[in-house]
C-alpha positions in Angstrom: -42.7 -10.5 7.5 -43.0 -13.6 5.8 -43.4 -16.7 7.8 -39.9 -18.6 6.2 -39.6 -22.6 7.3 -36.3 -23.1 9.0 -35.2 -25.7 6.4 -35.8 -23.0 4.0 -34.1 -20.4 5.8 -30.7 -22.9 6.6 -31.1 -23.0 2.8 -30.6 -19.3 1.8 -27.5 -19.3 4.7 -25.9 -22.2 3.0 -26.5 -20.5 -0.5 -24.8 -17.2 0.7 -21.9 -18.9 2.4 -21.1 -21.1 -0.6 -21.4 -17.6 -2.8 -19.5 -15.9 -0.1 -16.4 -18.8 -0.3 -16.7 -19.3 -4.2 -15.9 -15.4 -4.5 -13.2 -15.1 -1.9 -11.7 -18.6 -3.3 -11.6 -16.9 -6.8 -10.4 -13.8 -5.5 -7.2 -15.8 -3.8 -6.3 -17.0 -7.2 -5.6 -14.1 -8.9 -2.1 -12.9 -10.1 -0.4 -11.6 -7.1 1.0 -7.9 -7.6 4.3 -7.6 -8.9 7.2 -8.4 -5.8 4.6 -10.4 -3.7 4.6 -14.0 -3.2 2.8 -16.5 -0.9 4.7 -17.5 1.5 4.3 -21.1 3.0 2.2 -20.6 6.6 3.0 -24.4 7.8 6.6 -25.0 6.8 8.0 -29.0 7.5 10.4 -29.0 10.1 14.1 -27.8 9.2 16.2 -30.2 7.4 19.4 -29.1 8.7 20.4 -28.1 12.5 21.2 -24.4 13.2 24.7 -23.5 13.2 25.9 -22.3 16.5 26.3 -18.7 16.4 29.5 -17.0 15.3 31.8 -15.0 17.6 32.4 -12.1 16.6 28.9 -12.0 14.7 28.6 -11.0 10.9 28.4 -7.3 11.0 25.4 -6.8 8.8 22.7 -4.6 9.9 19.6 -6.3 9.6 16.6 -3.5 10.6 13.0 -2.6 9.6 12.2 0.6 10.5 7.8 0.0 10.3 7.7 -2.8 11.3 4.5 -5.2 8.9 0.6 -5.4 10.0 -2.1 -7.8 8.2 -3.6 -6.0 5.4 -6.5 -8.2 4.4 -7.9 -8.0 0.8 -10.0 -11.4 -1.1 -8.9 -14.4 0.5 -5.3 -13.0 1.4 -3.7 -11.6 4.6 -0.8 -9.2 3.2 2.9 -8.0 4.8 4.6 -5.3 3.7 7.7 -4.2 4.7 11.1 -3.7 4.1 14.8 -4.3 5.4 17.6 -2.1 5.5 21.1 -3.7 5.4 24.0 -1.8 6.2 27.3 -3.7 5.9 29.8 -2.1 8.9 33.2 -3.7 7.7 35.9 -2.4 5.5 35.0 -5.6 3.4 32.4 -6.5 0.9 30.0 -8.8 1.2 27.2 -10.3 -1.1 24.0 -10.9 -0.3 23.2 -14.5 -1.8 19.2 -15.2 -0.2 17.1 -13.9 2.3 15.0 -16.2 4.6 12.0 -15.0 5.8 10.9 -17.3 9.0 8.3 -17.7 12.5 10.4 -16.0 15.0 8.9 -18.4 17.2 9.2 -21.7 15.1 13.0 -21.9 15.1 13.0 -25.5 14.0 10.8 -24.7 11.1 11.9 -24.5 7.6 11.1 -20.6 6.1 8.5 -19.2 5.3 9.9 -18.0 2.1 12.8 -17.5 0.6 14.3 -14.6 -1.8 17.5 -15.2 -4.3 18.3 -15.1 -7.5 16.3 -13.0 -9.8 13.6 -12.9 -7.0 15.9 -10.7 -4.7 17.5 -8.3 -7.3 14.0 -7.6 -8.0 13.4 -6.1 -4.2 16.6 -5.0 -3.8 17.7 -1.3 -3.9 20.7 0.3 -2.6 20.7 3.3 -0.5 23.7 5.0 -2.3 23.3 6.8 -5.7 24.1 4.9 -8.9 22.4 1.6 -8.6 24.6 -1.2 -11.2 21.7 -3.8 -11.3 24.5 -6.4 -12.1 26.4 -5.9 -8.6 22.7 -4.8 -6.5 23.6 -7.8 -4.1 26.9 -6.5 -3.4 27.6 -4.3 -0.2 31.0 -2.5 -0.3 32.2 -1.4 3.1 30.0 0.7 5.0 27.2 0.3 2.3 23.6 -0.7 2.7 20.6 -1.8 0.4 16.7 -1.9 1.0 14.9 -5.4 0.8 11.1 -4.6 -0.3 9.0 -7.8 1.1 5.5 -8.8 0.6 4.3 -11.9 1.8 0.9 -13.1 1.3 -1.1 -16.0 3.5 -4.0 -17.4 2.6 -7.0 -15.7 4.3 -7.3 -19.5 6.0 -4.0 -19.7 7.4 -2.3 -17.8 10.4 -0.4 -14.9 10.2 2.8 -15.5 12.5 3.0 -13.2 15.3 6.6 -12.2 14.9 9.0 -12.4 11.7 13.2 -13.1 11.6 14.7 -12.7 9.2 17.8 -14.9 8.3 20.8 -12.9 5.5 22.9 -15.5 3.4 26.3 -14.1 2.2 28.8 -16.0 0.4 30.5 -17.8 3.4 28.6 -16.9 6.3 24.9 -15.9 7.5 23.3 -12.9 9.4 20.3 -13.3 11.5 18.3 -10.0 12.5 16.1 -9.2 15.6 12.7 -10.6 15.5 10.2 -8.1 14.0 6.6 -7.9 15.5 3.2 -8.2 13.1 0.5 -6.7 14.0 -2.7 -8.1 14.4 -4.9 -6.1 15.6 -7.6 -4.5 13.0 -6.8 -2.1 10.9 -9.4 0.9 11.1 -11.9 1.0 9.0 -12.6 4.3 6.9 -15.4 5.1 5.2 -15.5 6.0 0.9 -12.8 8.6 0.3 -15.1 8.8 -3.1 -18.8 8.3 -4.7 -20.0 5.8 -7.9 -18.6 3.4 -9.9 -15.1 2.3 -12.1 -12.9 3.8 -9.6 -9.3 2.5 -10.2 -6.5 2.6 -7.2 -3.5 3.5 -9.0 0.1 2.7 -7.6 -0.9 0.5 -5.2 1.7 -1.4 -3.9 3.9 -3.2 -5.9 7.6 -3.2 -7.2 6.1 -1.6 -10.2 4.8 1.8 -7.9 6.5 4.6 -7.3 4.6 4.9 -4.0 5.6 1.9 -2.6 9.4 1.7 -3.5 9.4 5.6 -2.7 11.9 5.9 -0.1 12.6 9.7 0.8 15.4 11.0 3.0 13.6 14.1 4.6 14.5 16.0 7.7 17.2 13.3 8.0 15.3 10.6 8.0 14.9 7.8 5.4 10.6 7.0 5.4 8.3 5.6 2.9 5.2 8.1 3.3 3.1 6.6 0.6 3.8 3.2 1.4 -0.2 2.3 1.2 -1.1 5.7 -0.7 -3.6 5.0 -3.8 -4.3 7.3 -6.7 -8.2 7.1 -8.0 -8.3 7.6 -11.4 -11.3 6.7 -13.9 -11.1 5.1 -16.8 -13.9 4.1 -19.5 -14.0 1.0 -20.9 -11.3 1.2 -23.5 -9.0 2.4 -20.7 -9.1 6.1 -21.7 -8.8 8.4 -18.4 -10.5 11.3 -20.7 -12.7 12.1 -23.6 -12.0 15.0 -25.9 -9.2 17.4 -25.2 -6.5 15.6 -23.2 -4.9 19.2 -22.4 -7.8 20.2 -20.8 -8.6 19.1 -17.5 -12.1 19.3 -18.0 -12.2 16.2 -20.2 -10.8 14.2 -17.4 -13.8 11.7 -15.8 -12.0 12.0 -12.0 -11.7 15.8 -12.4 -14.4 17.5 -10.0 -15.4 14.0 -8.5 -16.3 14.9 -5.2 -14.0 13.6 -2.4 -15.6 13.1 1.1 -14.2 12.5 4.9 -13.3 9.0 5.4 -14.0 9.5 9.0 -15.2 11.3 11.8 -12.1 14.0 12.2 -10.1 17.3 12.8 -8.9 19.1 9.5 -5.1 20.0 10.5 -4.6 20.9 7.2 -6.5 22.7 4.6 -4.9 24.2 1.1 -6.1 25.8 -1.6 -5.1 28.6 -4.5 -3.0 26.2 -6.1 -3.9 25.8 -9.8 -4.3 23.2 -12.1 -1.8 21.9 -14.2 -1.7 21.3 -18.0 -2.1 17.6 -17.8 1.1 15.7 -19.3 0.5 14.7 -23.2 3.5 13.5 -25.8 4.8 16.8 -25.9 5.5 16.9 -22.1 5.0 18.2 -18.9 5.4 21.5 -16.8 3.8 22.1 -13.4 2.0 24.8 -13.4 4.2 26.1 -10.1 7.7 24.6 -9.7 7.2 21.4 -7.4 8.7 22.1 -3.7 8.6 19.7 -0.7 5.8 22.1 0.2 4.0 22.3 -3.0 4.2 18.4 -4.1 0.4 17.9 -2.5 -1.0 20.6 -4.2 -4.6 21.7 -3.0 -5.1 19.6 -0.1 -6.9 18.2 2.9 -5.1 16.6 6.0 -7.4 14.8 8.6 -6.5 13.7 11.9 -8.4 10.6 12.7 -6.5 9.7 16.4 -4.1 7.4 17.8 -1.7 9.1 15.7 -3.0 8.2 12.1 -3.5 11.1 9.2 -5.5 10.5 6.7 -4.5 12.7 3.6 -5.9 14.0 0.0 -3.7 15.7 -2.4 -4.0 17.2 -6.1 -7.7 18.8 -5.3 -9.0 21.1 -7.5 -8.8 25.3 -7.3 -11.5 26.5 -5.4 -12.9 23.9 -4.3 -12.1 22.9 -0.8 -14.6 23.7 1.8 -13.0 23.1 5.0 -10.6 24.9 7.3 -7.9 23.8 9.8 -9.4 23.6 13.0 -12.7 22.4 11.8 -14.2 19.1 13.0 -15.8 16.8 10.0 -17.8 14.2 10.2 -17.2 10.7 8.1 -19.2 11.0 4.5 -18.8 14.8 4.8 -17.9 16.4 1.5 -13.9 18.1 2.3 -13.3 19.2 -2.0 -13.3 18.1 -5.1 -10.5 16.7 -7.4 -8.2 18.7 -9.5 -4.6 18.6 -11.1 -2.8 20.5 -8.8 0.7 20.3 -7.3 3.0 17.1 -8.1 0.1 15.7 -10.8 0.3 15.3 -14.5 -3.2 14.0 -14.5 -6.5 14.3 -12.6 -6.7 12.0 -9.6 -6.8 12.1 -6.1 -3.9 11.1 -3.7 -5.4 9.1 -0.6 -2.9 8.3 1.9 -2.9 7.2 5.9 0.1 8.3 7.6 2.0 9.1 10.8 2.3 12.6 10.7 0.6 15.1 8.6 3.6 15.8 6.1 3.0 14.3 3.2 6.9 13.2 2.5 8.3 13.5 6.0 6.3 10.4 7.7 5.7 6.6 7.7 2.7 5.5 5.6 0.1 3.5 7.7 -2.3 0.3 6.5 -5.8 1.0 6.0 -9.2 -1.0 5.3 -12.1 0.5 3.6 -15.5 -0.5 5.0 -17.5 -1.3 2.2 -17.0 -1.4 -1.8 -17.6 -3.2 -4.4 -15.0 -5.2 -7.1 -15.8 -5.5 -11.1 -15.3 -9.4 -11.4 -14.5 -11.2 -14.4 -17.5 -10.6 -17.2 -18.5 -7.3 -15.6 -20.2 -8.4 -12.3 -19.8 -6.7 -9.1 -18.4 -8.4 -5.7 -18.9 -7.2 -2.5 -15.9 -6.5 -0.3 -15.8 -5.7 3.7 -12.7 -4.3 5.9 -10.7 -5.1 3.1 -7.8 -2.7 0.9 -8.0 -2.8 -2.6 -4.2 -5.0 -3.8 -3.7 -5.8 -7.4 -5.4 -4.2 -11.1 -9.1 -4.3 -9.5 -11.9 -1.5 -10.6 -14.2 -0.3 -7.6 -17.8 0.5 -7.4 -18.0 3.3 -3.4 -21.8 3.5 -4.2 -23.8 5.9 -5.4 -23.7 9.5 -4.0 -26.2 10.1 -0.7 -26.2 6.6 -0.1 -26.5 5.5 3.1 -23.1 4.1 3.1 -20.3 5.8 4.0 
């Protein structure tokens, strides 16, 4: 090994942390997804004094049913989450604001604040028939979803529980402190191989994954909360070359797909078959789309502590593992098709409670290691991080040592 001086050596370190900051600095400046914003993590005292509490308090359900965990990515530390309001009086009310605060800074100001156009954007009522003009009014015995997501800078702390204050027209509602968690996510290996790997319908208001609430088996649940679809796309943003009917001419279809982690297949599908991928002149599945059917060919993993980690849409024929088997992380499970619920070749990645693809809570996730096309083409390295925003990944090449 080369003999290095020290001032030398303190001079490569100082290089590589300067890169290191410069990247994640850049990365923190870029357009947060559509229905986040940062929220202020060291709000000025209150200006006004709490009002005592009201007797009998405003009957406004204030709950979040999962509750938030930090969900790193570039410079940011994440919360999603949502809250359901139910109004339980024979009166209407209208939501006006929501104030998210530190459950344990009470004097603070909030950490953000919703109204106006801000909070008809997250809102969503639970009964059918949405009017966007009247979205902030609850009749009697009605409720609405409030879809949050806060994002700190990577510098700042993360509170360690959230309330969150409701302003109606005369009065305000104050719900139960919700808990963040803190702890790590876990880290899974490369659900794929290679380069220009795109993470479709990550969250957002603009993602039918994350505003996806489901009522199944009676309960309301948000299963692909965190769910990504990987998709490829060439460099004038075509997903295919050739025949767009055929799935052939699709650059995800056959991709392999590997184990993100060491696990025990619980689920393992196949015989579904592809489906005519959706053109101008529409779309039929290929098999009419059940509850049982929407995944497709698939591949459930159970990775412990009560997580799932799921792959849906593979390709005929192609899965090579059965249920009871253990896998290992890196180890090849199928490759990626067009079957079930898809009108396009891609795989559906997503971590979840239980393995049912609709009926179960969708769970945060970090990959290990991957790579981020930067502005002008160049490639950034990213660690225990998940992939927010329009971003184009590199998982390494195929029998690379990473996994």
């Amino acid at each position: 090994m080369p003999n290095l001086s020290c001032t030398r050596l303190a001079s490569i370190a100082a290089a590589i942390f300067l890169f290191s900051a410069l990247a994640n600095r850049a990365a923190a400046q870029a357009p947060l997804p559509p229905g986040c914003q940062m929220a202020d993590a060291n709000p000025a005292p209150a200006e006004r004094d709490e009002p005592a509490p009201a007797f009998p308090p405003v009957q406004l359900q204030v709950r979040t049913p999962l509750a938030p965990a930090v969900l790193p990515d570039a410079g940011r530390n994440y919360l999603l989450y949502e809250l359901h309001l139910q109004n339980f009086t024979t009166g209407a009310m209208t939501v006006r604001g929501v104030e998210v605060r530190d459950a344990d800074r009470p004097d603070a100001a909030p950490l953000a604040v919703l109204d106006g156009a801000a909070l008809r954007e997250r809102l969503r009522q639970v009964t059918i028939g949405d009017d966007a003009a009247e979205i902030r009014r609850l009749g009697a015995g009605q409720g609405a979803v409030a879809f949050l997501c806060l994002a700190f800078d990577a510098r700042d702390p993360v509170p360690a529980r959230l309330r969150h204050r409701i302003l109606l027209d005369t009065a305000q509602a104050d719900g139960p402190a919700v808990p963040v968690g803190q702890t790590p996510l876990p880290r899974l290996g490369r659900p794929l191989v290679g380069p220009d790997w795109t993470p479709g319908n990550n969250p957002s208001l603009a993602s039918h994954h994350r505003m996806g609430l489901w009522v199944v088996d009676g309960e309301a649940r948000i299963s692909r909360r965190y769910a990504l679809d990987w998709k490829k796309y060439d460099k004038d943003g075509k997903a295919y070359a050739g025949d767009p009917r055929d799935v052939r001419a699709y650059y995800a279809y056959g991709q392999k797909v590997l184990a993100v982690a060491d696990g025990l297949v619980v689920d393992a599908r196949d015989g579904f078959p592809d489906n005519v991928p959706k053109t101008g002149a529409g779309f039929t599945p290929a098999r009419p789309v059940t509850l049982d059917s929407i995944g497709g060919n698939q591949v459930v993993l159970d990775l412990g502590n009560g997580r799932f980690a799921a792959y849906y849409h593979l390709q005929p024929g192609s899965v090579s593992v059965k249920p009871g088997q253990r896998v290992r992380r890196g180890q090849p499970l199928a490759r990626i098709g067009n079957s079930g619920d898809a009108r396009w070749p891609h795989l559906h990645f997503q971590v979840t409670d239980r393995a049912d693809a609709m009926a179960s809570e969708g769970l945060p996730f970090v990959f290990g290691h991957y790579r981020v096309k930067a502005a002008g083409g160049a490639w950034q390295a990213r660690s225990g991080a998940y992939p927010m925003g329009d971003v184009v990944l590199d998982f390494g090449p195929d029998g690379a040592g990473q996994k």
